[in-house]
C-alpha positions as CSV (number, residue, x, y, z in Angstrom):
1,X,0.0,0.0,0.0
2,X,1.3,3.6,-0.9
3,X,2.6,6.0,1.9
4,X,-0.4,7.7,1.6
5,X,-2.8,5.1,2.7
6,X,-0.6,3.7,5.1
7,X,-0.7,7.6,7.3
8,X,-3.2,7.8,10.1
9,X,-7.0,7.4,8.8
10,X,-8.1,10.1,10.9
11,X,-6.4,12.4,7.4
12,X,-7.8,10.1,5.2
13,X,-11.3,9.9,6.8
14,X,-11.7,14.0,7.1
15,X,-10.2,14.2,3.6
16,X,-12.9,12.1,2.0
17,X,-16.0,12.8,4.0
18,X,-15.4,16.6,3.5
19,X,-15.9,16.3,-0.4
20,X,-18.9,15.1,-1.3
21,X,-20.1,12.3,-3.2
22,X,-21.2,12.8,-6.4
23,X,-22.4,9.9,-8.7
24,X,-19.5,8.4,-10.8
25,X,-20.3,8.0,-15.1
26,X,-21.2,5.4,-17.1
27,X,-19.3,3.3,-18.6
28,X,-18.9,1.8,-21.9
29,X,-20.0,-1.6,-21.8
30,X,-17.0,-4.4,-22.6
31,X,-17.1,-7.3,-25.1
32,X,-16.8,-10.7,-24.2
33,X,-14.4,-11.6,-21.6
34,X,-12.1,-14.7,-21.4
35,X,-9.4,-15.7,-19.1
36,X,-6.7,-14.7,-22.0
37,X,-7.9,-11.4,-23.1
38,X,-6.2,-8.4,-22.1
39,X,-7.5,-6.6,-19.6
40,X,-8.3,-2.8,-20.4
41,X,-5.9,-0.2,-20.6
42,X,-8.3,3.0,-20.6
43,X,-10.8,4.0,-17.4
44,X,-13.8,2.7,-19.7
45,X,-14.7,-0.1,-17.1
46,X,-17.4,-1.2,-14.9
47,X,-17.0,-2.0,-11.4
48,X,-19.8,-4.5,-9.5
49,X,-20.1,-3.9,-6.1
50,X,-22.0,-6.2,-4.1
51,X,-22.5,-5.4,0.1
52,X,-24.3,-8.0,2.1
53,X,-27.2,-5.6,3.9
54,X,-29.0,-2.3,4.6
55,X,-29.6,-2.9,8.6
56,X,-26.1,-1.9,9.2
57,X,-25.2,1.7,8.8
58,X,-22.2,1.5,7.7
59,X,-22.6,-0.1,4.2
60,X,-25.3,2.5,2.2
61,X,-24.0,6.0,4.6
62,X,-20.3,5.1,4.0
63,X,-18.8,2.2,2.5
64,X,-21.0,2.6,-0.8
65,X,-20.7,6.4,-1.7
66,X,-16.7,6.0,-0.5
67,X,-16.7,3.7,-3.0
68,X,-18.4,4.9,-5.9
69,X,-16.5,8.3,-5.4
70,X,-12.7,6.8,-5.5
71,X,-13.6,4.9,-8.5
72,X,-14.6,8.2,-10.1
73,X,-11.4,10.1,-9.4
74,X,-9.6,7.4,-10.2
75,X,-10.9,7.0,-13.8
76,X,-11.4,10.5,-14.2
77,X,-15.4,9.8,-14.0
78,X,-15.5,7.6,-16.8
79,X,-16.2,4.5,-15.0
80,X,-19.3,3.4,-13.4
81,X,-20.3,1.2,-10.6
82,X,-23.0,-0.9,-10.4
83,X,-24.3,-1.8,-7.2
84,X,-26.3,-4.3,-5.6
85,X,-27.2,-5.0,-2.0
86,X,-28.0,-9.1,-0.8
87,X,-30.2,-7.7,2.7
88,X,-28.9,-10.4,4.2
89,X,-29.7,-12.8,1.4
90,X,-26.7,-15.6,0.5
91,X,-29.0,-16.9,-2.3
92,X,-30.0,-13.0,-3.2
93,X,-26.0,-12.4,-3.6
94,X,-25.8,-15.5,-5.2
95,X,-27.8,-14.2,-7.9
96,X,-26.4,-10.8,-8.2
97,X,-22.8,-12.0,-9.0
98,X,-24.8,-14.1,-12.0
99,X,-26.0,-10.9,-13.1
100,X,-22.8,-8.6,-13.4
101,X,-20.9,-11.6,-15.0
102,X,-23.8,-11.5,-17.6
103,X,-23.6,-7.3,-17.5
104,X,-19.8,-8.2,-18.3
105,X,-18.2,-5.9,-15.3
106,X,-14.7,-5.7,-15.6
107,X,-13.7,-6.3,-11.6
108,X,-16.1,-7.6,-8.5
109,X,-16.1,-5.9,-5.5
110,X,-17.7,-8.5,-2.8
111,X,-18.9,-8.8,0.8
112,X,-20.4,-11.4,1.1
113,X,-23.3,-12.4,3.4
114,X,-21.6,-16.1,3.5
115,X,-18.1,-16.5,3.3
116,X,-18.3,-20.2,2.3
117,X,-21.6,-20.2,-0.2
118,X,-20.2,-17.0,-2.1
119,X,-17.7,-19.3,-3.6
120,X,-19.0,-21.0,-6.5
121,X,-20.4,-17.6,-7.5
122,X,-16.3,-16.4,-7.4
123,X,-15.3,-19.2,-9.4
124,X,-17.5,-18.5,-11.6
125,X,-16.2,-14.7,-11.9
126,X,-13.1,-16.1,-12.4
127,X,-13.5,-18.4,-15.1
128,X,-15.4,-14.9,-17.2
129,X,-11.8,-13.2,-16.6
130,X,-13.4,-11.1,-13.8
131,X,-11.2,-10.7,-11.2
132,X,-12.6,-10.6,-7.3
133,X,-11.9,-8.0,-4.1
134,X,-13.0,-9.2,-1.2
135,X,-13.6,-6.7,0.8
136,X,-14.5,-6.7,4.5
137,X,-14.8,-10.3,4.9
138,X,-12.0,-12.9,3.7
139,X,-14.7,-14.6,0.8
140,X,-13.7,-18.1,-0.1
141,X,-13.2,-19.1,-4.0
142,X,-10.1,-17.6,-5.9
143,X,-10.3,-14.2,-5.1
144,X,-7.4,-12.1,-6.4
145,X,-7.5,-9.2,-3.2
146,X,-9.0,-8.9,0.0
147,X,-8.8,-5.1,2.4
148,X,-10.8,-5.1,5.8
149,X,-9.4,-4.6,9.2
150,X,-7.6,-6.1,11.6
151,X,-10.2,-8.4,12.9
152,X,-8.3,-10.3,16.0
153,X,-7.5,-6.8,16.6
154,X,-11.4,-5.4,16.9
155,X,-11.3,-8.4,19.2
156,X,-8.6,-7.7,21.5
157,X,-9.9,-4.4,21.7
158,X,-13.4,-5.1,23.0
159,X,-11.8,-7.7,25.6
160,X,-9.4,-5.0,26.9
161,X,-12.1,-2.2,27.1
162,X,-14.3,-5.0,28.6
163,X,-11.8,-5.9,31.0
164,X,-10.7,-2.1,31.9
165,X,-14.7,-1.8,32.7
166,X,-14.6,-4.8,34.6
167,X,-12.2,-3.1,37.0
168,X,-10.5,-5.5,39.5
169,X,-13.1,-8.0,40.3
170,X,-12.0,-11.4,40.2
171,X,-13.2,-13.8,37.5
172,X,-16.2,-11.8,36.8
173,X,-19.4,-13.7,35.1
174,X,-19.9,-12.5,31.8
175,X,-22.0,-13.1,28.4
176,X,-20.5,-13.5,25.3
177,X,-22.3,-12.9,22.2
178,X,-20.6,-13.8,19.7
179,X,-21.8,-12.7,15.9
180,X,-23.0,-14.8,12.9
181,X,-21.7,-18.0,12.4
182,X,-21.7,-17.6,8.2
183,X,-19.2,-14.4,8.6
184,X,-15.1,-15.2,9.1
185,X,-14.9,-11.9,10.9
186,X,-17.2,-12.9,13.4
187,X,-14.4,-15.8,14.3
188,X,-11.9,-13.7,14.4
189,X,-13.5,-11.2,16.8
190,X,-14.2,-14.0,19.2
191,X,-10.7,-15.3,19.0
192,X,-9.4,-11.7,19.8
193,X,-11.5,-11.1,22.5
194,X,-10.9,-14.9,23.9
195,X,-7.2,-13.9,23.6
196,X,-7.6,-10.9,26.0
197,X,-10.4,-12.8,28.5
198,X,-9.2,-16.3,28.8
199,X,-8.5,-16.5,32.1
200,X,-10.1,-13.7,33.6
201,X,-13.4,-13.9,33.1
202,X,-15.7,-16.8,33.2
203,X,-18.1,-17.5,30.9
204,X,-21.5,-17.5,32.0
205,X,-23.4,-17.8,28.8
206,X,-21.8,-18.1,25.1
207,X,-23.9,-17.3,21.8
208,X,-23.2,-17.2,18.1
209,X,-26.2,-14.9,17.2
210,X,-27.8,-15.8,13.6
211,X,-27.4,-13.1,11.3
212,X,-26.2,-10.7,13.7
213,X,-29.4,-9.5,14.0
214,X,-31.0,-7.3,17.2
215,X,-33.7,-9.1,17.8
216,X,-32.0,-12.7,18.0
217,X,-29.4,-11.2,20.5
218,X,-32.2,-9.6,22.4
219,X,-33.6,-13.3,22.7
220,X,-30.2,-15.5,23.2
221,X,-29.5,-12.2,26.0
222,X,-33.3,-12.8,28.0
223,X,-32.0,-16.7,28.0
224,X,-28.8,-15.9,29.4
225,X,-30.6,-13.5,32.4
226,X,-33.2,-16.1,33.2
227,X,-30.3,-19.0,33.2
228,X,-27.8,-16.6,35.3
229,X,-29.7,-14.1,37.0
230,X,-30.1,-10.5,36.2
231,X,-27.7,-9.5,39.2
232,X,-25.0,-12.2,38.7
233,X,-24.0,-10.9,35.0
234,X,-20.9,-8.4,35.2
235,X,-20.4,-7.6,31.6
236,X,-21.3,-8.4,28.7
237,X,-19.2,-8.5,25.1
238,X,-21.6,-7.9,22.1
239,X,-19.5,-8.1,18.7
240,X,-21.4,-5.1,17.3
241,X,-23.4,-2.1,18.1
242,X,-26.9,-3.5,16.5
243,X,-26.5,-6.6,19.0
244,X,-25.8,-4.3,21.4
245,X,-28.7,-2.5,21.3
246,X,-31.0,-5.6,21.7
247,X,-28.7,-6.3,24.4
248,X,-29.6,-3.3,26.5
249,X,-33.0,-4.0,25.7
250,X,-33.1,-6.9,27.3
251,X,-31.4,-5.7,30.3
252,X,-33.3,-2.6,31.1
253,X,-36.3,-5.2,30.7
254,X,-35.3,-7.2,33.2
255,X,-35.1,-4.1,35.6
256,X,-31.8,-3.5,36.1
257,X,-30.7,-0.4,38.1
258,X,-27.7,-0.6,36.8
259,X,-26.5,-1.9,33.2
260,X,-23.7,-4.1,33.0
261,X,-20.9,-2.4,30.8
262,X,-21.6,-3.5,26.8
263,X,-19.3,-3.9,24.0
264,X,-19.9,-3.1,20.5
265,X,-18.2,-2.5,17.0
266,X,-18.7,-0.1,14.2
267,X,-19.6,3.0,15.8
268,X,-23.1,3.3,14.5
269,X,-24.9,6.0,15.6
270,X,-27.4,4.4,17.8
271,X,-24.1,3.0,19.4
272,X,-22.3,6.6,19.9
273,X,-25.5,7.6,21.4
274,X,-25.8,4.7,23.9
275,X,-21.8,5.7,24.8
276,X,-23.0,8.7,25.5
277,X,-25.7,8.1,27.8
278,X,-23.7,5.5,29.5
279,X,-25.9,2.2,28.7
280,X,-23.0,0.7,26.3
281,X,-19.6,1.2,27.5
282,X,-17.7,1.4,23.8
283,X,-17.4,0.9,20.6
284,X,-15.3,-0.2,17.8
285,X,-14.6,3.1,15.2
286,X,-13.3,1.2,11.7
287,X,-12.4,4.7,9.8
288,X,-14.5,3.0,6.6
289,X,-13.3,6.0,4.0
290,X,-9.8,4.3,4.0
291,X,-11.1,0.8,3.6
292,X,-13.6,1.5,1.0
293,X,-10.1,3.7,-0.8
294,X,-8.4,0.8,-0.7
295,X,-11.0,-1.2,-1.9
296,X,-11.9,0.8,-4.7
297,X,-8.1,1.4,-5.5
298,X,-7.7,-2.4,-6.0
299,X,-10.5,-2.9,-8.3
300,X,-9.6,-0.5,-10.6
301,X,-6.3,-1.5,-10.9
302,X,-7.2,-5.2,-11.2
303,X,-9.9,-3.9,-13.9
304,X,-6.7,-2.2,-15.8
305,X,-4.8,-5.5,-15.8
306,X,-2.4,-3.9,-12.8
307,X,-0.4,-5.6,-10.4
308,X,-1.2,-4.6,-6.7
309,X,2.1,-4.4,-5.5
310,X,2.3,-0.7,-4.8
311,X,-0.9,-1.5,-2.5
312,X,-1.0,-4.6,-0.9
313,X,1.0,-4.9,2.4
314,X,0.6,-7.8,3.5
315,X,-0.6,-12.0,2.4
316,X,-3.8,-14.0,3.4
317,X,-5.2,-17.0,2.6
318,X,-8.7,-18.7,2.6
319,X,-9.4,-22.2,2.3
320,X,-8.2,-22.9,-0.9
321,X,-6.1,-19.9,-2.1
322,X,-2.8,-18.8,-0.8
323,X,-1.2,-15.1,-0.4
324,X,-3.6,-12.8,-1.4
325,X,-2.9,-9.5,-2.0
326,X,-4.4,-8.0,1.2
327,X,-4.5,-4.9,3.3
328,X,-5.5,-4.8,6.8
329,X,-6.8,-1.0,8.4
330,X,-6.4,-0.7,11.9
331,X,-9.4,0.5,14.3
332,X,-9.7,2.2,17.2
333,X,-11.6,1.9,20.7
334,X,-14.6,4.2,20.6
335,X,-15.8,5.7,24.6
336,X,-17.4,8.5,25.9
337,X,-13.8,9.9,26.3
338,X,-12.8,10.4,22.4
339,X,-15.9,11.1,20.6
340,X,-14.7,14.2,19.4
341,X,-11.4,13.0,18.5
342,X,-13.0,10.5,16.2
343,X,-16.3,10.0,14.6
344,X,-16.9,13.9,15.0
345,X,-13.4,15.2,14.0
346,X,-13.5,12.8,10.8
347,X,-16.8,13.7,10.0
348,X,-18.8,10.7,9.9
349,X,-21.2,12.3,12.2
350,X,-21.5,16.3,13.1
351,X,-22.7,17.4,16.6
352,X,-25.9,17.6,16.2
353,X,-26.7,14.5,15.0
354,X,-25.5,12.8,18.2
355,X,-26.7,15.1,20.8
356,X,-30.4,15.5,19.6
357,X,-32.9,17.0,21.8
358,X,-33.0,13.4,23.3
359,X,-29.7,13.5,24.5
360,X,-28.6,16.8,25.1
361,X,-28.7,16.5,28.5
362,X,-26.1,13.8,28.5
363,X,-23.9,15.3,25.4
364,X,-23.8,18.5,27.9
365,X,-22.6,15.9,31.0
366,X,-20.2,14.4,28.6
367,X,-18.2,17.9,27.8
368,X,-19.7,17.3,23.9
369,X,-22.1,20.4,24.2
């Protein structure tokens, strides 16, 4: 990866949110592709993107229009993305894949809904000449790049802020819940956290919550208080802010005085919000302009027939491919502490989104307002 995307994403973030995002322009559409042809020289290309769901903020506020806009100043405007969204749909994304190998796109961008199903769909990319960025989650199938972010690292950072919230109790009871199964990251998280908590903590009740979704993490989090007791739960790690919020649900229905301090990932605004108030304790800030440059950088250059040398730092594999091209962002913990510092001062959300009339009275407590 150049110099430049390798500098702190707090420059990157503020540099790309404070432009805005205009459409990018269509493309001319390419002839038939094999896996000899030569791939295109000129900024005349198609990019698919395909992200995996519209619960999650993250992927139709940033990761889409981040997208779409590097591939435009990249190509000089001349290219055009066409995008797609699964909602949560393995089969749906499936599908989609099927359609921009028959729309003849020149380079895939993919997060997939299921790591493992998603790769016959790559194969077949691949044998149409299209090469494949996996972006976000490590896809399986013979994908040519893959960016996201350090993913142990999220992990080891909710277990420490966890653990710091914890304070010096010994072997405190917590719940861990875990996130979907079908995602690789969600893996990875765990094993991160586990790294940080093994041995400190024990685990009262353990979840892998399907889909990630609220409302099955509200349900898995009601078993745990009725198996453990409201009062006998110190913590709780959630892998994301949606699962979070179910979380707290579930614990302010139980009638707790006082919540349990809550994990969560991806600083959505719901999430900053809770931080605020106090009813989650943090939050995992993934600066998502510099992943979605990276991403977008990759494509294009794959599209072009370029080698991503001058990008890639690092190697990964999947199942059945070895060193990918990859590049891994690193996060940062999100509390009440550095709100300004982060989502506000890269502009991913502006004062007055956060503190709404709802929570002025806790943005003023916080020093925000």
């Amino acid at each position: 990866m150049n110099t430049r995307m390798r500098r702190a994403a707090v420059a990157v973030a503020a540099t790309t949110m404070a432009v805005s995002l205009a459409a990018c322009g269509s493309a001319k559409e390419s002839g038939d592709k094999t896996s000899s042809e030569s791939a295109k020289k000129g900024d005349d290309i198609k990019i698919g993107l395909l992200l995996p769901e519209n619960v999650t903020a993250r992927y139709e506020k940033f990761d889409k229009p981040i997208i779409e806009k590097k591939v435009g100043e990249l190509t000089g405007g001349k290219a055009e993305v066409v995008y797609a969204n699964a909602k949560q749909d393995a089969t749906l994304q499936s599908q989609q894949v099927d359609t921009m190998i028959t729309n003849k796109v020149d380079a895939l961008i993919i997060d997939a809904v299921d790591a493992k199903a998603i790769e016959n769909s790559v194969k077949k990319a691949k044998d149409a000449g299209i090469p494949v960025v996996a972006f976000d989650r490590l896809a399986e199938g013979p994908i040519d790049a893959y960016t996201s972010f350090d993913n142990e690292e999220v992990g080891r950072v909710q277990g420490k802020a966890l653990l710091e919230a914890l304070g010096s109790a010994a072997k405190p009871t917590i719940v861990m819940m875990n996130g979907s199964i079908t995602d690789p990251n969600a893996a990875l998280f765990k094993k991160g956290a586990k790294s940080v908590l093994d041995g400190k903590v024990t685990y009262g009740k353990e979840y892998d919550t399907k889909e990630w979704k609220p409302e099955n993490a509200n349900a898995n989090m009601e078993g745990a208080i009725t198996a453990l007791g409201k009062d006998k739960i110190a913590g709780v790690y959630s892998a994301n802010d949606g699962m979070a919020g179910g979380i707290i649900q579930a614990l302010k229905s139980a009638g707790l005085s006082k919540l349990p301090p809550v994990t969560g990932q991806d600083a959505e605004l719901a999430g900053v919000q809770r931080i605020v108030t106090g009813e989650q304790f943090m939050s995992v800030y993934k600066p998502y302009p510099q992943e979605g440059i990276v991403a977008a950088e990759m494509a294009v250059a794959l599209a072009k027939g370029e080698k991503l040398d001058t990008l890639a730092t690092s190697k990964v594999d999947n199942a059945g491919t070895k060193g990918i091209a990859s590049v891994l962002v690193p996060v940062v913990s999100l509390t009440k502490a550095n709100i300004k510092d982060t989502v506000i001062k890269d502009g991913i959300y502006t004062l007055d989104e956060i503190c709404t009339a709802k929570y002025a009275a806790a943005c003023t407590a916080a020093g925000l307002k």
